[in-house]
C-alpha positions, 0 to 999 in steps of 0.5 A: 532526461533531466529535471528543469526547474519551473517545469511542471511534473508529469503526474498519475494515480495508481488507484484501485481496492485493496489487493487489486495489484497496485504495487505490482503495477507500479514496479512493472512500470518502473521496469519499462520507464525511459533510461535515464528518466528520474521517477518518484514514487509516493505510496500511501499505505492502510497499514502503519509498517511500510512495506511497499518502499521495500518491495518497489525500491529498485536502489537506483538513484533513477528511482526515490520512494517516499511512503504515508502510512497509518491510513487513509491520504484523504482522511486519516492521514490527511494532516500530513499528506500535503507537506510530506509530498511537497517535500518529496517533490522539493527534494527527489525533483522527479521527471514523472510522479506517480501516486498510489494511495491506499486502497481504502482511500476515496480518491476525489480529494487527493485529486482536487488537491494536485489540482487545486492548491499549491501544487497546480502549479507544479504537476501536471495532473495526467491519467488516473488509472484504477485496477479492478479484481473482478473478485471485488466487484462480485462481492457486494460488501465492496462494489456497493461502497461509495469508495470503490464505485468512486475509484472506478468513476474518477478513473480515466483508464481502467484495468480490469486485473487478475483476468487470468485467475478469474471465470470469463463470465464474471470479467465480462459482468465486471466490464459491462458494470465500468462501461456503464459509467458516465462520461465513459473511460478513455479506455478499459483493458484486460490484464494479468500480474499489473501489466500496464502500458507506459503509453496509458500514462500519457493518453490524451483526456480532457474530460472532468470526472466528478465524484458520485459521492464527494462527502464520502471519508469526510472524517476531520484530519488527525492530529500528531496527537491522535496517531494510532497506537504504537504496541511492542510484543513486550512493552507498551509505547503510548505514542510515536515522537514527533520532531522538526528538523531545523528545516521545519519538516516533520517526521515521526520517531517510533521505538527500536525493536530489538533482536527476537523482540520485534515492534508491533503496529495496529491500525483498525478503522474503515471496516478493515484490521492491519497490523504490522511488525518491524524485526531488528536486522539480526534477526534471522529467519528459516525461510522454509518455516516462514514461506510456510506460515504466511504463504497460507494463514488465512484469511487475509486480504493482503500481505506484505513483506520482507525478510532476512533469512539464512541464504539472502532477503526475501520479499513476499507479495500475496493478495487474496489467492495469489501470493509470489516470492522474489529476492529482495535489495532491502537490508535495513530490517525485517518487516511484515503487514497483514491487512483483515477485512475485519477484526482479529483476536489472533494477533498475539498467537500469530506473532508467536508462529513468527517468533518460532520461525526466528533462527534462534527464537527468543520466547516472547512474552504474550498473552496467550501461548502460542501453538505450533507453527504449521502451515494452515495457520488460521487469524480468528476473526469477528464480524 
């Protein structure tokens, strides 16, 4: 199926909280799209290190992934989401676009944006899909906040996620709580490991769902100026470089790491504590130390990354209690995001236990010593 000029763009969401199976979702469903059908995939991260283009990047002409990170679509980053996913859409020409914004992010502006500016006329805005760990829902801190309620309220399709991991009592309160919601969903379904039905994608709904909290994430948009800090292991950076090709788009330059000094990135707001490291691409890891070290620090709500080790690439995937290994086509650099659901003063002897998994480790020079690596590795963190 080709693309055709002035056609409208099938469009969905892949929304849901942090550590719901977002990603995962979207990777199956790139699995079982129709052979020949060009998808685009834009994926707005909390974190300022892009992982998820590594991890739902097929290398497949087929597929084109294009990531915001830094926070939020709806506030933080609202500067730069409408002309980035316009030129996405100007260059990919997808047969179907599928957004997923950050799992901190109040869904209903985004919305209102694909229906109501400059790109109603070229995508066709279809079902929003949320996916729900009933383990969230348990959890007062977040099934009380404006945004996961609203997630759940503007989705036309819900998923309740992780079934096979959870008791059978709390997914039948988790669901009973979804089919309260009015207008009601078209559908709420149990699954496991992200499996979604294609055919959900294309369910007919003409039902307008309006958010119960519009005002929520009302935080005005950043300005290059205001990017997050840029911090190196070993130097202090002050901003990113913003630059415009001779097109007029923009993009955001940061420094270089260099081998066994890794560039590291935090972003701290909306109740949640990321940081992420960019390791130069000859920096080689032993995989077994590492697996150890991020298959069990703790706590974390989600990590995220990938990695050039001895025998081949790695990916790693971990939300919550559940965290998979799988061989990864990325080649550019090594990467990781870990993502807190408060703030840390672990960071510094954190990024020690990484440099200590190098092949080769290059002492760094940080504020505290690192201890040993060991696979109960522990963040310190503080309400």
């Amino acid at each position: 199926m080709a693309w055709e000029k002035g056609k409208r763009i099938p469009t969905n969401l892949i929304i849901g909280f942090l550590g719901a199976g977002k990603t995962t979702a979207i990777a199956k469903l790139i699995d079982s799209r129709p052979v020949g059908e060009k998808w685009s995939i834009f994926i707005n991260e909390y974190g300022m290190v892009s992982i998820d283009q590594a991890i739902v990047d097929t290398g497949s002409e087929d597929i084109a992934v294009q990531e915001l990170g830094g926070g939020c679509a709806c506030c933080t980053m609202a500067f730069a989401f409408q002309p980035l996913l316009a030129q996405f859409i100007r260059r990919t020409k997808p047969d179907r676009l599928i957004l997923e914004p950050s799992g901190a992010s109040h869904p209903a502006k985004i919305i209102d944006i694909l229906r109501n500016s400059n790109f109603a006329g070229a995508i066709d805005l279809r079902n929003t899909i949320c996916l729900i760990d009933p383990k969230d829902f348990e959890d007062p801190r977040w099934r009380e906040t404006a945004v996961f309620h609203d997630q759940v309220q503007l989705a036309d399709i819900v998923a309740l996620n992780w079934t096979d991991k959870r008791d059978r009592e709390l997914v039948d309160r988790c669901r009973k709580w979804v089919e309260d919601f009015a207008p009601p969903k078209l559908l709420i379904v149990e699954t496991s490991f992200g499996e979604i039905d294609p055919l959900w994608l294309d369910l007919e709904a003409s039902t307008v769902r309006i958010p119960s909290f519009p005002n929520a994430h009302s935080k005005p948009p950043t300005i290059l100026g205001e990017l997050p800090l840029l911090k190196l292991a070993t130097a202090n950076v002050d901003r990113g470089k913003a630059e415009a090709n001779e097109q007029g788009e923009t993009s955001i330059t940061v420094p270089s790491p260099t081998p066994g000094q890794p560039l590291r990135i935090q972003n701290h707001e909306l109740g949640h504590d990321a940081c992420g490291w960019i390791f130069h691409v000859d920096d080689t890891f032993d995989r077994d130390n590492l697996l150890d070290l991020l298959g069990y620090v703790h706590p974390v709500v989600r990590l995220k990354g990938v990695f050039r080790c001895e025998d081949n690439w790695w990916s790693i995937n971990r939300a919550k209690d559940a965290t998979s290994f799988a061989p990864s086509a990325y080649r550019r650099d090594s990467r990781l995001e870990i993502i807190l659901d408060r703030r840390t003063a672990g960071w510094d002897e954190f990024e020690g236990k990484l440099l200590e998994c190098l092949k080769r480790p290059v002492k760094a020079d940080l504020t505290h010593s690192p201890s040993p690596t060991t696979a109960h590795a522990a963040l310190p963190t503080s309400s």
